[in-house]
VEXGUBA-677121 format. One line per field, with one value per residue (C-alpha): residue number from 0; residue in one letter; y, z, x. Coordinates in Angstrom, 3 decimals. Layout:
resi = (NUM_...) $
resn = (A_...) $
v = (Y_...) $
w = (Z_...) $
u = (X_...) $
This chain:
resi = (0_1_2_3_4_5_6_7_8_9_10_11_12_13_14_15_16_17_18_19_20_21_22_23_24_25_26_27_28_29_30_31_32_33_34_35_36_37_38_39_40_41_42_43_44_45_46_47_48_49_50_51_52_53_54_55_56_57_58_59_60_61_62_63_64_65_66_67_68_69_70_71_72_73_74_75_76_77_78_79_80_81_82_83_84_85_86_87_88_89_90_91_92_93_94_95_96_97_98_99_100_101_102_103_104_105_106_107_108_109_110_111_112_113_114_115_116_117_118_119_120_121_122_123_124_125_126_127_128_129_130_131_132_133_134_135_136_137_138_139_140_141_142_143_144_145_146_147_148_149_150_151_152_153_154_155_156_157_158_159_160_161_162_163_164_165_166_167_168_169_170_171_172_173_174_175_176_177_178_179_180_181) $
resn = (X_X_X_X_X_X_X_X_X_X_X_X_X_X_X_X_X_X_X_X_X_X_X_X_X_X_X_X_X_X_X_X_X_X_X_X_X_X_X_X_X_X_X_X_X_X_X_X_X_X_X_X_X_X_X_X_X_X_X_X_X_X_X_X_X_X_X_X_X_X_X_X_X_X_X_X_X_X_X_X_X_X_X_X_X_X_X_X_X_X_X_X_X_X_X_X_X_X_X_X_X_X_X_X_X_X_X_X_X_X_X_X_X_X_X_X_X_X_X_X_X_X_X_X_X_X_X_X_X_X_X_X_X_X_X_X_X_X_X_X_X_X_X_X_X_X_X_X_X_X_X_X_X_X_X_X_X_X_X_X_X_X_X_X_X_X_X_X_X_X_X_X_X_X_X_X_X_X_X_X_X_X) $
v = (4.541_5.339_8.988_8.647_11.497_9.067_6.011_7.342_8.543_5.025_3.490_6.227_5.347_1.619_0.243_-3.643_-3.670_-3.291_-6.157_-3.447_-1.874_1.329_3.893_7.365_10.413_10.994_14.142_13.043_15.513_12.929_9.647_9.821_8.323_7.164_5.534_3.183_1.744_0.326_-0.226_-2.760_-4.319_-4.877_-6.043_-7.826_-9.423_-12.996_-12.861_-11.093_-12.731_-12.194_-9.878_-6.579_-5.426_-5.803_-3.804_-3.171_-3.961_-1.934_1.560_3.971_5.961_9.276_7.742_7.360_10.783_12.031_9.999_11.152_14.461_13.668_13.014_14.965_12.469_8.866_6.901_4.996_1.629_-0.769_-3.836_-5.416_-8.981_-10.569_-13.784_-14.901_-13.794_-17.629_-18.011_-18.170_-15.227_-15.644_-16.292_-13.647_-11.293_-12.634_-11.708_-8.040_-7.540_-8.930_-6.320_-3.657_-4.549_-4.534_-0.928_0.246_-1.330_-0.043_3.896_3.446_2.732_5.689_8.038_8.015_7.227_7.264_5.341_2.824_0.573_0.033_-2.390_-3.294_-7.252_-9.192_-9.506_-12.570_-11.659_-12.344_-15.247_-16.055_-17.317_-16.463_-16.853_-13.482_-14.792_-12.865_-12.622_-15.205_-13.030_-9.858_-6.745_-7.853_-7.566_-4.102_-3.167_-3.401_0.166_-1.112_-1.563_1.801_3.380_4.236_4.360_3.058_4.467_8.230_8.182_6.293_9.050_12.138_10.672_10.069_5.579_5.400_3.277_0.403_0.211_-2.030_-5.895_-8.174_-11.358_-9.581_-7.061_-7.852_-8.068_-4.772_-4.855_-1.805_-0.313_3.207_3.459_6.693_8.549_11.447) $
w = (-48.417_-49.417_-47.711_-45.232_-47.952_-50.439_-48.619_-47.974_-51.890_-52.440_-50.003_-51.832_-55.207_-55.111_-52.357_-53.511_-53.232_-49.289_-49.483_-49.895_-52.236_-51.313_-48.596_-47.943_-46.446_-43.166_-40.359_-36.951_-36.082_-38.557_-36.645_-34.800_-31.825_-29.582_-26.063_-27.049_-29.602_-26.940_-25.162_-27.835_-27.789_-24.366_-23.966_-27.169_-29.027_-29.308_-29.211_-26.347_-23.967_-21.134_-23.364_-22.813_-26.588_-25.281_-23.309_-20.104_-20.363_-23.838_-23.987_-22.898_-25.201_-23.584_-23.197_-27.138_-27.969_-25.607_-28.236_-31.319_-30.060_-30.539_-34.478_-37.201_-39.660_-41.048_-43.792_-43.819_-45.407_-46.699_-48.143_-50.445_-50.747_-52.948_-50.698_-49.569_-46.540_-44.889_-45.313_-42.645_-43.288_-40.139_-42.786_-44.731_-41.647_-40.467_-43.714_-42.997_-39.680_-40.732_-43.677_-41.200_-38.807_-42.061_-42.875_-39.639_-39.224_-42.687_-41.898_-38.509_-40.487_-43.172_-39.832_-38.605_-35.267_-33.854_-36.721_-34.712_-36.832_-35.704_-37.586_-37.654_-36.084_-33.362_-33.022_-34.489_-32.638_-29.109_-27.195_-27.073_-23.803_-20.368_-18.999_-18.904_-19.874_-21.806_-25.148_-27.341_-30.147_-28.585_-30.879_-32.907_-30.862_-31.179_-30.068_-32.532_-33.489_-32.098_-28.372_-28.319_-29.558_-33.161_-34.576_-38.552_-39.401_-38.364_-39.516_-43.242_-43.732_-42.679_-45.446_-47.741_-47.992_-46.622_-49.531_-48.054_-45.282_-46.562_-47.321_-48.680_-50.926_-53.660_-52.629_-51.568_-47.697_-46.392_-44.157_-43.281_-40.534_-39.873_-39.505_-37.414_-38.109_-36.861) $
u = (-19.615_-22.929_-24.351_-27.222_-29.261_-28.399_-29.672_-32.949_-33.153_-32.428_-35.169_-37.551_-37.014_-36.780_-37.674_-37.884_-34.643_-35.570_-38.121_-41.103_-43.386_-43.319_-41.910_-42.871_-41.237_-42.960_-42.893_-42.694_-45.867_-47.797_-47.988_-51.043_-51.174_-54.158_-54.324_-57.141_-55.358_-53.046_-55.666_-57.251_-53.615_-53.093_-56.932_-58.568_-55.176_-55.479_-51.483_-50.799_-48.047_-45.596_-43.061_-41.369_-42.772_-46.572_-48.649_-48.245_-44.441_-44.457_-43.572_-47.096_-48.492_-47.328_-43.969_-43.741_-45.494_-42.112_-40.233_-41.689_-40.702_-36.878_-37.770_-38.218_-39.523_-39.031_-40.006_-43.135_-42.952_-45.306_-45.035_-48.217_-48.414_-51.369_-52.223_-55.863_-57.413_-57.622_-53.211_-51.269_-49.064_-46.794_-43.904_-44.128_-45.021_-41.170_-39.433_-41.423_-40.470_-36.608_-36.498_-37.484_-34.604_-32.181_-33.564_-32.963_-29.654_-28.285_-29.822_-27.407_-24.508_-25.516_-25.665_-29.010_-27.631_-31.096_-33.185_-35.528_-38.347_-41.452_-44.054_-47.764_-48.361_-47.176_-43.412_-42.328_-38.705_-39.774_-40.873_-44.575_-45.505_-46.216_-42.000_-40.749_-37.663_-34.838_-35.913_-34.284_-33.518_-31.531_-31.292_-34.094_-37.411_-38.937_-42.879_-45.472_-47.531_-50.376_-48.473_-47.496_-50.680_-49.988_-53.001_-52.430_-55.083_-54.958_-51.665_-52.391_-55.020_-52.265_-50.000_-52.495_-52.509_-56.032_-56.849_-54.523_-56.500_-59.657_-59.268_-61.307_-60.608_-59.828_-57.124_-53.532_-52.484_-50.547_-47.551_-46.821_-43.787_-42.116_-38.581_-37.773_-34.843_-33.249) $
């Protein structure tokens, strides 16, 4: 069996072979974190339902700066994907969010017994209306960035990706997730 070190290397050096374009060694102490940013999820997303992964059922701010404390760093992950601005990219968002939950599944088998993935969007894993049922899709659902108050792009600037962070027709669509480990 592969080592966890190893793993990571492997994520680092190639990480198409994870369904991204590129990951990045980050320390805990450089995900930024803001309440407004939650804020602006809980209040002005189009998307927001009924679900334990969205604000005010999501985990606070504070509650995930407590978190981040238990880390010492993680990879951040990003994903490019040249597509116009006017496609639905639900589909692709899915195969994003599903190559997140593969990362963080594989770094728990390596040893990172307390790797957790986080990524930018809406959570394509949980139900989307108003129910508060269980959540069809056990295991899978995790809380966006934005619902506990990462702020993408405090954090893109500490790593140095701020360029990622404009679109416009001409540039490809980012996807972009951190997978904590520990």
């Amino acid at each position: 069996m592969e080592i966890r070190e190893k793993y990571i290397a492997r994520l680092l050096n190639d990480p198409g072979n994870a369904g991204f374009t590129e990951a990045k060694f980050i320390h805990a102490p450089q995900i930024v974190t803001s309440r407004w940013v939650r804020l602006r999820c809980q209040y002005l997303c189009h998307h927001k339902r009924q679900s334990d992964v969205i604000p005010p059922f999501s985990p606070t701010t504070e509650e995930i700066n407590d978190t981040l404390e238990e880390y010492k760093f993680g990879l951040m992950v990003r994903r490019e994907v040249a597509i116009p601005l006017e496609t639905d990219h639900q589909s692709l968002w899915g195969e994003f969010e599903q190559a997140m939950i593969e990362a963080e599944n594989e770094a728990f088998i390596r040893g990172y017994g307390k790797a957790f993935a986080m990524a930018v969007g809406n959570c394509l894993f949980c139900h989307h209306d108003d129910s508060m049922r269980p959540c069809d899709f056990a295991g899978k659902s995790r809380p966006t960035l934005e619902a506990v108050g990462v702020n993408l792009s405090d954090t893109l600037e500490m790593i140095g990706w701020s360029e990622y962070l404009v679109r416009d027709e001409d540039n490809a669509f980012q996807f972009f997730g951190i997978l904590l480990l520990e």
